[in-house]
N, CA, C and O atoms as CSV, one atom per row, in Angstrom:
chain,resi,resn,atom,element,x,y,z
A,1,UNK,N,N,26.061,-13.133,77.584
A,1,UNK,CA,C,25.649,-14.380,78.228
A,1,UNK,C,C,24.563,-14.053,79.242
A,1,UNK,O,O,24.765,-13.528,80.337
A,2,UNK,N,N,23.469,-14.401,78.781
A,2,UNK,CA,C,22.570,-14.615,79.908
A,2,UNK,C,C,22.423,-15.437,81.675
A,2,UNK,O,O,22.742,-16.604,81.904
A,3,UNK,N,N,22.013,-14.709,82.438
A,3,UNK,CA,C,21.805,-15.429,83.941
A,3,UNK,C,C,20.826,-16.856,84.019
A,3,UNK,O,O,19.783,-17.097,83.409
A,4,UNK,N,N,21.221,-17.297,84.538
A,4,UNK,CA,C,20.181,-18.832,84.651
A,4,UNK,C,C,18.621,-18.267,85.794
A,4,UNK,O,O,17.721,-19.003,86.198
A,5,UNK,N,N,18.777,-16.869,86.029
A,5,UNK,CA,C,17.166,-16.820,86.687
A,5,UNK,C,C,15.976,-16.551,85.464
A,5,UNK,O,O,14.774,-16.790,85.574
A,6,UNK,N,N,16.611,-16.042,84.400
A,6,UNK,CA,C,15.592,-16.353,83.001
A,6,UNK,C,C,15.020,-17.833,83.179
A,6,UNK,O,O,13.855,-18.124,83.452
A,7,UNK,N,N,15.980,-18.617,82.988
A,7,UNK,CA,C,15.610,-19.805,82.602
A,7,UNK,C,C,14.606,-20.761,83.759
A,7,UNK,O,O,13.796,-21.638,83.458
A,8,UNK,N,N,15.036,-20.168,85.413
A,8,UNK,CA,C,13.888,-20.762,86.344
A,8,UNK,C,C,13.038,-20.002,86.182
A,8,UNK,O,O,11.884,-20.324,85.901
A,9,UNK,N,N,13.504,-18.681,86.348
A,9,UNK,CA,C,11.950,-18.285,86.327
A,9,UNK,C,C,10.546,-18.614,85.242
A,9,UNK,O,O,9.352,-18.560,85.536
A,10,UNK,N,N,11.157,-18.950,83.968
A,10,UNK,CA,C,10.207,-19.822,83.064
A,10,UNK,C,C,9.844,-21.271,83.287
A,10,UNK,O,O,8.834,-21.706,82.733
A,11,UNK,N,N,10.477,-21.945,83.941
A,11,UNK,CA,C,10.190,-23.003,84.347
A,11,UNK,C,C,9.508,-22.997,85.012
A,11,UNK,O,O,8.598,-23.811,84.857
A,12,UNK,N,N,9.451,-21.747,86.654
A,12,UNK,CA,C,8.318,-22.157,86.890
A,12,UNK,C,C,6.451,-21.808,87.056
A,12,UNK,O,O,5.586,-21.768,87.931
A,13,UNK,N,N,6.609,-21.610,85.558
A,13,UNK,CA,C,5.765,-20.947,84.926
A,13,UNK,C,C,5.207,-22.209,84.449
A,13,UNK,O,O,3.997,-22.188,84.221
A,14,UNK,N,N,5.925,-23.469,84.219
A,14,UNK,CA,C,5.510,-24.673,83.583
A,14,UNK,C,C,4.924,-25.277,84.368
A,14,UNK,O,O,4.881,-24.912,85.543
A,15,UNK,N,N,4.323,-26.353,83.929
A,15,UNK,CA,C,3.279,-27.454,84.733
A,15,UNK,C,C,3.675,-28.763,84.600
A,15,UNK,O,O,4.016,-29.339,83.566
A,16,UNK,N,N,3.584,-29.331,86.082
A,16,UNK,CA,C,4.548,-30.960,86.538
A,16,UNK,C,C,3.723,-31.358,86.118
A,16,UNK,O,O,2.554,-30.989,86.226
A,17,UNK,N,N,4.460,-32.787,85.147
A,17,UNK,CA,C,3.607,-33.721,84.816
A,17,UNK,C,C,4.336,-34.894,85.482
A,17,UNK,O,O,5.408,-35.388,85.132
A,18,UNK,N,N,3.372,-35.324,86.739
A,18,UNK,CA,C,3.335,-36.562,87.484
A,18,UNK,C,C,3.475,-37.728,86.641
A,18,UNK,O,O,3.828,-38.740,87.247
A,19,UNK,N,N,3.259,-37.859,85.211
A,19,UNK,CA,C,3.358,-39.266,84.458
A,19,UNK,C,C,4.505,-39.438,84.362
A,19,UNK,O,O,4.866,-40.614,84.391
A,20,UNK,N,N,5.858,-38.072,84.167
A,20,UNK,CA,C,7.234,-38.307,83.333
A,20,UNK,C,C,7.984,-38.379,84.607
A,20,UNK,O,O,8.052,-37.472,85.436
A,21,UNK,N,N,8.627,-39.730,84.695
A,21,UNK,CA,C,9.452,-40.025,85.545
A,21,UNK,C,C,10.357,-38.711,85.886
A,21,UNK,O,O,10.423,-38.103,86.954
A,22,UNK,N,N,11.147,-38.416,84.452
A,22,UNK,CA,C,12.235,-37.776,84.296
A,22,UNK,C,C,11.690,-35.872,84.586
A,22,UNK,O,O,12.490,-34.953,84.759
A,23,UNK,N,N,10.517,-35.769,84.565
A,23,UNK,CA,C,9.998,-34.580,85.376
A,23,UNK,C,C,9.689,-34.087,86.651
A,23,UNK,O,O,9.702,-33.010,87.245
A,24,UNK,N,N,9.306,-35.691,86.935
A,24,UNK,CA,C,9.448,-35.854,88.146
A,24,UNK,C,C,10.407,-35.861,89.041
A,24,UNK,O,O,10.163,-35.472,90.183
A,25,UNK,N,N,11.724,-36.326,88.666
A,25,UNK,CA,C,13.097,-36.358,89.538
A,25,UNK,C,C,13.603,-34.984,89.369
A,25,UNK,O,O,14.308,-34.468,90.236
A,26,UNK,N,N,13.241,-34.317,88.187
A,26,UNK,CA,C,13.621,-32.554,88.404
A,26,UNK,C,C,13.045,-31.943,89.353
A,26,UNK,O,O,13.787,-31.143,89.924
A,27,UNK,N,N,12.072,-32.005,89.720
A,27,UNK,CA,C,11.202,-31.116,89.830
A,27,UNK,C,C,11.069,-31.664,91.526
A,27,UNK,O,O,10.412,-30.905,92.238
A,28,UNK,N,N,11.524,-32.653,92.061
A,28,UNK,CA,C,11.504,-32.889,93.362
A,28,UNK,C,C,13.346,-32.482,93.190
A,28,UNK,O,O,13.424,-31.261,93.331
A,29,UNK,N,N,14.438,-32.941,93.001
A,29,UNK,CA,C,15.573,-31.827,93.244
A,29,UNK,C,C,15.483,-30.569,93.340
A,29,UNK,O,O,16.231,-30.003,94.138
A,30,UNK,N,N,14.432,-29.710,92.457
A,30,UNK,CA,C,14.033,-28.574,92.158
A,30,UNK,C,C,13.565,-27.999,93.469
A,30,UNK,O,O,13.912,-26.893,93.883
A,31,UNK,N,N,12.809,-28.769,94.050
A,31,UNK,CA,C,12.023,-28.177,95.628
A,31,UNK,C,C,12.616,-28.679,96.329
A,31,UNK,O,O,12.346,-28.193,97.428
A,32,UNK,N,N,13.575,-29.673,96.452
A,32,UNK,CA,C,14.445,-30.667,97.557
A,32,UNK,C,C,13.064,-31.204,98.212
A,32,UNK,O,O,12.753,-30.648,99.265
A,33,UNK,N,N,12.174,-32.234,97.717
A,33,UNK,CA,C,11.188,-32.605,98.034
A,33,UNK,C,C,11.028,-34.297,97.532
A,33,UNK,O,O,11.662,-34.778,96.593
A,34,UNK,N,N,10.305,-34.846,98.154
A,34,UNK,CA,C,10.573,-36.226,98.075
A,34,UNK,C,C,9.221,-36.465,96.803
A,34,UNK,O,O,8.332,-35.613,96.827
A,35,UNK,N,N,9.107,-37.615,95.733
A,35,UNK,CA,C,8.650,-37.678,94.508
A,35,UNK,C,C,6.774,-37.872,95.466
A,35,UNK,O,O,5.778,-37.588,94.800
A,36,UNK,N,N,6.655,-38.203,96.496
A,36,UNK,CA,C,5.333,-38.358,97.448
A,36,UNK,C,C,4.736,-37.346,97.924
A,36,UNK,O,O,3.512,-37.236,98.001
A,37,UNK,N,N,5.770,-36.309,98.376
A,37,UNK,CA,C,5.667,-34.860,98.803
A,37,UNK,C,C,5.496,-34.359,97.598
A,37,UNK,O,O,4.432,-33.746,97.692
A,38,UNK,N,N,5.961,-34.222,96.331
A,38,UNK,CA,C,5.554,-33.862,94.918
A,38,UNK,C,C,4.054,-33.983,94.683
A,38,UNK,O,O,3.250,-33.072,94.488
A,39,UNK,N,N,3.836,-35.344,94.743
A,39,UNK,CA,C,2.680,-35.751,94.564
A,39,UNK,C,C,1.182,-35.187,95.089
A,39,UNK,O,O,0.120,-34.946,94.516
A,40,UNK,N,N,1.573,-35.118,96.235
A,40,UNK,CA,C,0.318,-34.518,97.066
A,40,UNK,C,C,0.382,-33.125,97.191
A,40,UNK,O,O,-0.442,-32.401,97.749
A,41,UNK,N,N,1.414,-32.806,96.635
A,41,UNK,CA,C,1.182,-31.051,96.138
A,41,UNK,C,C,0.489,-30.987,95.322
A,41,UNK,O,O,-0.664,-30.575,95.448
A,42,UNK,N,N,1.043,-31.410,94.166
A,42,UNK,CA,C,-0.011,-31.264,92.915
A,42,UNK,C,C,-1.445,-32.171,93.395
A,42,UNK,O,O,-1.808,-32.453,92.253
A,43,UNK,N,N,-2.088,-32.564,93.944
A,43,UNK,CA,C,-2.914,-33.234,94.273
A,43,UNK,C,C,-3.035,-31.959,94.708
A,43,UNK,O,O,-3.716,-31.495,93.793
A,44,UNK,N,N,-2.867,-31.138,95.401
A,44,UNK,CA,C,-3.619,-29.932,96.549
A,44,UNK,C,C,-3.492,-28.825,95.635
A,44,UNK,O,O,-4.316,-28.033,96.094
A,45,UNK,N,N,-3.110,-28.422,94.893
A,45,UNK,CA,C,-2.532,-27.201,94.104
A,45,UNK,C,C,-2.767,-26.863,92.700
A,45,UNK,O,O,-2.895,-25.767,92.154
A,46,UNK,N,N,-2.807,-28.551,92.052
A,46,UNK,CA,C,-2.729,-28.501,90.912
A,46,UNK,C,C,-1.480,-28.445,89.916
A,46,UNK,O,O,-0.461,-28.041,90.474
A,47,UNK,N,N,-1.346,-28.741,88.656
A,47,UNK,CA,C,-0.127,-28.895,88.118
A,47,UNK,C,C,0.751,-27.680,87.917
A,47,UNK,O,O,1.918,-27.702,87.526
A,48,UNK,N,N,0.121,-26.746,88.197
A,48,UNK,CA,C,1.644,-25.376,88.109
A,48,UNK,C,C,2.525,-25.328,88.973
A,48,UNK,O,O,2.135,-25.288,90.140
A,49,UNK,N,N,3.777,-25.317,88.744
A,49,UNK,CA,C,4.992,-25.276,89.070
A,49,UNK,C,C,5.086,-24.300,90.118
A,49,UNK,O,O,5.742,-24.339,91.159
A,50,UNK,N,N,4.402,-23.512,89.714
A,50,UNK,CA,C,4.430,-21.835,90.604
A,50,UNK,C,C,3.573,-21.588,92.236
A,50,UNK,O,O,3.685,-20.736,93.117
A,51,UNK,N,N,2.735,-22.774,92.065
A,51,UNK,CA,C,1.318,-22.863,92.959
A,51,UNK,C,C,2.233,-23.774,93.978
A,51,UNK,O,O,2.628,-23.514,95.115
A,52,UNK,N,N,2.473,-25.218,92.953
A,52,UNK,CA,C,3.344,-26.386,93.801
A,52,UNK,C,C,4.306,-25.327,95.053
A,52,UNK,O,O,4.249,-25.228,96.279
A,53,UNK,N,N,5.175,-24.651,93.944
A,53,UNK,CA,C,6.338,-24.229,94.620
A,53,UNK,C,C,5.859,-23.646,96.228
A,53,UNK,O,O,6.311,-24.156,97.253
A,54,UNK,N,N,5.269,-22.961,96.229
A,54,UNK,CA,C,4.121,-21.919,97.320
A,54,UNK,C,C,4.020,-22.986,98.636
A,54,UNK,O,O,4.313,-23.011,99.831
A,55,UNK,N,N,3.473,-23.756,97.712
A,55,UNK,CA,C,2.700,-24.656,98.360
A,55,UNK,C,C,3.680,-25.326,99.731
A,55,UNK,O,O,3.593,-25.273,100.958
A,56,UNK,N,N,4.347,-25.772,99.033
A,56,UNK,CA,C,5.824,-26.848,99.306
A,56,UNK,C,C,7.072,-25.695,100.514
A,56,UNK,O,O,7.858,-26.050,101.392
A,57,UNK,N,N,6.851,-24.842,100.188
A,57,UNK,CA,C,7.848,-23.442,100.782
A,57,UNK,C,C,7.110,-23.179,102.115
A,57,UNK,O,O,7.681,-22.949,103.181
A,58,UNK,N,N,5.558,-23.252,101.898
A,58,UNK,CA,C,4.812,-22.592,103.224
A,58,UNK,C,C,4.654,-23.714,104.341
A,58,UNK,O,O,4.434,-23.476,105.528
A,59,UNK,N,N,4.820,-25.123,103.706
A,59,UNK,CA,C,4.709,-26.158,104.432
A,59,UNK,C,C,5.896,-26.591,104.938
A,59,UNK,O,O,5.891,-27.266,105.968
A,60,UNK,N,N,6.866,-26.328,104.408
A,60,UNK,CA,C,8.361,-26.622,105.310
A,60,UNK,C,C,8.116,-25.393,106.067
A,60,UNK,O,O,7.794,-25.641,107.229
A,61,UNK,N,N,8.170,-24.047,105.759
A,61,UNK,CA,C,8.050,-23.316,106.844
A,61,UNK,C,C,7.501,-23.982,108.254
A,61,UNK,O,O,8.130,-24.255,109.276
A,62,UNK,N,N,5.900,-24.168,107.895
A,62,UNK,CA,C,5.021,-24.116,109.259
A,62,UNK,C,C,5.576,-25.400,109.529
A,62,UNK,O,O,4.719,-25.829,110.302
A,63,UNK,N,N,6.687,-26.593,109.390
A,63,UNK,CA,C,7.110,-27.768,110.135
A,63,UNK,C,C,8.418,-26.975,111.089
A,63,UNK,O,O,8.795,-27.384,112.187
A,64,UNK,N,N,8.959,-25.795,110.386
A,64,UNK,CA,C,10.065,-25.496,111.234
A,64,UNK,C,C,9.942,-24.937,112.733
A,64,UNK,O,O,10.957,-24.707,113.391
């Protein structure tokens, strides 16, 4: 039986698509990030999952 860090770590290798609702509600649970805060990541970052993630991690940091 395989570990479930295979399976994120390929995910986030993938790219958010802002059109699919249902990608969208993952992928903000995924970062604990609100679907607006999603938004303007990929607006700043672009659609990789991997960039978003960065993105989203360094910016809660510098609010703490």
């Amino acid at each position: 039986m395989g570990d479930d860090s295979d399976n994120t770590d390929s995910r986030y290798n993938a790219d958010i698509n802002l059109e699919d609702e249902r990608d969208v509600e993952e992928w903000c649970r995924t970062f604990a990030c609100t679907p607006a805060q999603l938004s303007a990541a990929v607006k700043m970052m672009g659609h990789s999952a991997k960039r978003v993630r960065v993105y989203l991690r360094d910016k809660q940091q510098s609010v703490s």
